[in-house]
Backbone as ProteinMPNN parsed JSONL, in Angstrom:
{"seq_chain_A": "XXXXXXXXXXXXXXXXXXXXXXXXXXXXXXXXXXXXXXXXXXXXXXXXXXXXXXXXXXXXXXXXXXXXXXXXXXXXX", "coords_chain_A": {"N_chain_A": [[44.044, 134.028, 140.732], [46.828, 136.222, 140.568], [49.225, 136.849, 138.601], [52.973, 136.511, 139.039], [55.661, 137.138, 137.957], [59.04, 135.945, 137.515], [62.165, 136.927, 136.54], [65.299, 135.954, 135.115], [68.228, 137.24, 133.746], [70.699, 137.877, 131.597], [71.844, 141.044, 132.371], [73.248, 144.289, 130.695], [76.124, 142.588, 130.872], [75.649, 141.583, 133.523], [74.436, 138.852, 135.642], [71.055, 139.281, 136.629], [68.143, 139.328, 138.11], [64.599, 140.023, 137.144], [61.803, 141.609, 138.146], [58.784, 142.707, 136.905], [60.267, 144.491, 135.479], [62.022, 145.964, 137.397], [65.188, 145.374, 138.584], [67.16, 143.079, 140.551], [70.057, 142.621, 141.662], [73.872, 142.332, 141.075], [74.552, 139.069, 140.153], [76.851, 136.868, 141.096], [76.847, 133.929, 139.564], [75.035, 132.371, 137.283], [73.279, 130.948, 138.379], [73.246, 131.148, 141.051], [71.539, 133.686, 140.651], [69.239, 131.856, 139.276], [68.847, 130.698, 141.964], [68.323, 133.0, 143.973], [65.889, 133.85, 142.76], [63.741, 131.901, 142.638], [63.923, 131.511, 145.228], [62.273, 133.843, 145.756], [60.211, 133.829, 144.212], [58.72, 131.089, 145.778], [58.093, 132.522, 147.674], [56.165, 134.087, 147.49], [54.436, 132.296, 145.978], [53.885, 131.03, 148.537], [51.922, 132.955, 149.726], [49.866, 132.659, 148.144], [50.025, 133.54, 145.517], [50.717, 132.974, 141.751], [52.937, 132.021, 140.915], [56.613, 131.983, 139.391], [59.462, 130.981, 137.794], [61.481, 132.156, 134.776], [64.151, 131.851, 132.93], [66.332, 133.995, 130.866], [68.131, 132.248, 127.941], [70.83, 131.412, 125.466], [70.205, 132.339, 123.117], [68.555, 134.457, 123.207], [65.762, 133.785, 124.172], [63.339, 133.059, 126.518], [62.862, 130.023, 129.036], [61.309, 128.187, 130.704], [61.797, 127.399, 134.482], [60.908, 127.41, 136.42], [58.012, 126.546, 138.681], [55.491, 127.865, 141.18], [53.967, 124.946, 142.734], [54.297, 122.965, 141.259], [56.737, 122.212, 140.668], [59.264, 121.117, 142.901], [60.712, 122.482, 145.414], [63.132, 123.087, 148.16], [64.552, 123.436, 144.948], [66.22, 120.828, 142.888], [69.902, 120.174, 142.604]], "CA_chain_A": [[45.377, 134.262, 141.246], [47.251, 137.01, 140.364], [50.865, 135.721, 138.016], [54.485, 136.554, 139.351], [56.994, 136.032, 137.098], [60.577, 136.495, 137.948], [62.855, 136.437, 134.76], [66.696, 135.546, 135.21], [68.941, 137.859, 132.57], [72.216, 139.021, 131.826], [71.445, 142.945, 131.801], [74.969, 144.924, 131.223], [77.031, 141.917, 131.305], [75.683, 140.668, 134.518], [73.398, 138.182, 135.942], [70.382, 139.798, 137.453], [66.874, 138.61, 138.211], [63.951, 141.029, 136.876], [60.735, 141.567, 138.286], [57.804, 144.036, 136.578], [61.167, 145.422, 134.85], [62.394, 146.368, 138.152], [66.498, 144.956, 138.864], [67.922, 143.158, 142.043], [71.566, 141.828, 141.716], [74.055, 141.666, 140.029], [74.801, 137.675, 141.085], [77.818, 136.057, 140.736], [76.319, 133.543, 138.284], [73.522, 132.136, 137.104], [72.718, 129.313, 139.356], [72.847, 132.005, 142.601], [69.881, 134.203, 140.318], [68.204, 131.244, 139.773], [68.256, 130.072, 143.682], [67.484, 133.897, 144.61], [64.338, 134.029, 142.172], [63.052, 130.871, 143.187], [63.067, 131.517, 146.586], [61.254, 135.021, 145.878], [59.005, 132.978, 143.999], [58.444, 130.246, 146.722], [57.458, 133.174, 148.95], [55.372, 134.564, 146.564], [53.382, 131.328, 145.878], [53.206, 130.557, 149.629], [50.976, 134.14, 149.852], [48.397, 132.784, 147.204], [50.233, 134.108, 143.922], [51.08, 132.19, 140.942], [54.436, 132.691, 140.616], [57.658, 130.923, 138.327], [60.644, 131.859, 136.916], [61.752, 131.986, 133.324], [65.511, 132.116, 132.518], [67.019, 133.84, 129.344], [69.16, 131.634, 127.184], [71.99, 132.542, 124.793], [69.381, 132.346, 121.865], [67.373, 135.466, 123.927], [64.561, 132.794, 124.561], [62.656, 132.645, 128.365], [62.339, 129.283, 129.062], [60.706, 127.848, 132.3], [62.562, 127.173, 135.43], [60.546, 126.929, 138.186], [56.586, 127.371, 138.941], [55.181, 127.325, 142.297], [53.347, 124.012, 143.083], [54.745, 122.421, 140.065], [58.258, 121.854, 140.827], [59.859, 120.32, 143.87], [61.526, 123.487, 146.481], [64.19, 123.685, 147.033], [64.996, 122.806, 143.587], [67.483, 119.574, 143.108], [70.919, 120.932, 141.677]], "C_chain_A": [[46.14, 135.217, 140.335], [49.207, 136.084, 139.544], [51.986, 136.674, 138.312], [55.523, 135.826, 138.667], [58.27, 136.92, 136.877], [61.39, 136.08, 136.511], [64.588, 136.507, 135.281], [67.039, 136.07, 133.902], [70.171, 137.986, 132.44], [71.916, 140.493, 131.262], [73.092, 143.618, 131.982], [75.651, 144.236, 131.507], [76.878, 141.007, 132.507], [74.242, 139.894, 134.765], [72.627, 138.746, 136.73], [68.868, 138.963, 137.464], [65.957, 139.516, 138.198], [62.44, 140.784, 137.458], [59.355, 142.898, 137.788], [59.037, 144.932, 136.366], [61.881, 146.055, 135.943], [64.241, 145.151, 138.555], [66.716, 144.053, 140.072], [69.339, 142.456, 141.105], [72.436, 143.152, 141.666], [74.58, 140.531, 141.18], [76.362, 137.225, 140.328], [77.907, 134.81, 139.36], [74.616, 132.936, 138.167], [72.543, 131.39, 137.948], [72.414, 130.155, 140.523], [71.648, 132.687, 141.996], [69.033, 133.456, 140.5], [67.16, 130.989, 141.138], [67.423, 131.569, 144.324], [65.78, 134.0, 143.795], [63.651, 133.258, 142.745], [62.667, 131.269, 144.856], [62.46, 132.699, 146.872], [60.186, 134.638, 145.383], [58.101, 132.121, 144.447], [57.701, 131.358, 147.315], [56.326, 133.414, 148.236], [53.831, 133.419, 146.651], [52.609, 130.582, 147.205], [51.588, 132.137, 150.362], [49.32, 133.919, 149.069], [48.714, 132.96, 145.709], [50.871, 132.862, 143.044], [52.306, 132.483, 140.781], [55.094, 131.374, 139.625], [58.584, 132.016, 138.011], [61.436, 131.187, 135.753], [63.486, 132.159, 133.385], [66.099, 132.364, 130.725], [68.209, 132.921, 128.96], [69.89, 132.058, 126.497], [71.218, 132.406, 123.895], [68.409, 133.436, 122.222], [66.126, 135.313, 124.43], [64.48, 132.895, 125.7], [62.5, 131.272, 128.105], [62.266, 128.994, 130.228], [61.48, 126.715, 132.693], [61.685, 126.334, 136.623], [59.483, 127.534, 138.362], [56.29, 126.608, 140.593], [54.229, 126.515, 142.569], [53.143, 122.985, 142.007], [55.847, 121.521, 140.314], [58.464, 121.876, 142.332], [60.433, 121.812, 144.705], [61.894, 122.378, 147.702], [64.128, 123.02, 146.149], [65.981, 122.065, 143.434], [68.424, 120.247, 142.232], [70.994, 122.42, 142.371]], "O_chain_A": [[46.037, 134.909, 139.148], [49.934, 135.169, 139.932], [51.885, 137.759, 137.739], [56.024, 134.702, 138.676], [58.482, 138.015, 136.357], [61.194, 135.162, 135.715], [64.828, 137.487, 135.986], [66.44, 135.637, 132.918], [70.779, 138.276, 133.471], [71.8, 140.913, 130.111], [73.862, 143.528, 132.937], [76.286, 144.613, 132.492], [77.56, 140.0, 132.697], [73.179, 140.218, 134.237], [73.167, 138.943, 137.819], [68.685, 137.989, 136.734], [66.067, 140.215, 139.205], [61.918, 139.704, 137.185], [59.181, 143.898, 138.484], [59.039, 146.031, 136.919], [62.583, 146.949, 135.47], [63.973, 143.971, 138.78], [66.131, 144.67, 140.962], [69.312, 141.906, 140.004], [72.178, 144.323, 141.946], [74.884, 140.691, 142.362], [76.705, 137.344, 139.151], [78.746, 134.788, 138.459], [73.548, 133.08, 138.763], [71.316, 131.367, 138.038], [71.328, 129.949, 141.063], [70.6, 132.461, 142.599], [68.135, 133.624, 141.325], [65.959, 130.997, 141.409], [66.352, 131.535, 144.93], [64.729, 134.211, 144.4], [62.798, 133.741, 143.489], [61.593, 131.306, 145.457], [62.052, 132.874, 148.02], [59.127, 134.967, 145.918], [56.963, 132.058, 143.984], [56.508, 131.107, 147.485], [55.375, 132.702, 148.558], [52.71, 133.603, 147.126], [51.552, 129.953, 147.258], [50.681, 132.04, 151.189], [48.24, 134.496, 149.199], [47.935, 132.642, 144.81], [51.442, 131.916, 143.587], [52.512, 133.624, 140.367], [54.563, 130.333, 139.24], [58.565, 133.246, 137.967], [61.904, 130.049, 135.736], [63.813, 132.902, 134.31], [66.246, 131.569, 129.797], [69.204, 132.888, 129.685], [69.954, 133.284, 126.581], [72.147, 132.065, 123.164], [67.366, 133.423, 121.568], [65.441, 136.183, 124.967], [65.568, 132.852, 126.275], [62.015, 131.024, 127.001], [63.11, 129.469, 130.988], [61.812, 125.689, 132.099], [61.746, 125.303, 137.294], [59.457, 128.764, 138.315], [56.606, 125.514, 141.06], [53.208, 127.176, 142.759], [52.131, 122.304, 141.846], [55.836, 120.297, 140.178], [57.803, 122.683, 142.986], [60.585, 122.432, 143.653], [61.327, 121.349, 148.07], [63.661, 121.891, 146.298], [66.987, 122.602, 143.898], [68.021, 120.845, 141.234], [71.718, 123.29, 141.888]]}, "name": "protein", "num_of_chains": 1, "seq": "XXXXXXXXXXXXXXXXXXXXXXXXXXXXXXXXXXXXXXXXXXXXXXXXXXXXXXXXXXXXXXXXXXXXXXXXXXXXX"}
């Protein structure tokens, strides 16, 4: 399986969600990136791919959010 991994940032002040260094947003806050990654990730993992998404912290750390067939979709919260 091929790995998809969506990363949740603040780039330039705003919340965006990065894929292969490529942009979408900017989101309102963090919790709407999250929900949009995830559910690009959901799709993702329903195709065959490994997917998840990491979220930076204020310490510049990724830490894991959400992998597909791991964690519960939608996600509680």
């Amino acid at each position: 399986m091929a790995s998809v991994q969506y990363f949740v940032t603040r780039h330039k002040g705003q919340w965006m969600v990065a894929l292969n260094c490529e942009y979408s947003g900017p989101y309102a806050t963090e919790e709407e990136a999250i929900r949009v990654a995830v559910d690009a990730a959901h799709k993702e993992g329903k195709v065959g791919r490994d997917a998840q998404v990491l979220v930076q912290g204020h310490d510049h750390r990724f830490r894991h959010e959400w992998t597909y067939g791991q964690d519960p979709y939608p996600p509680s919260g």
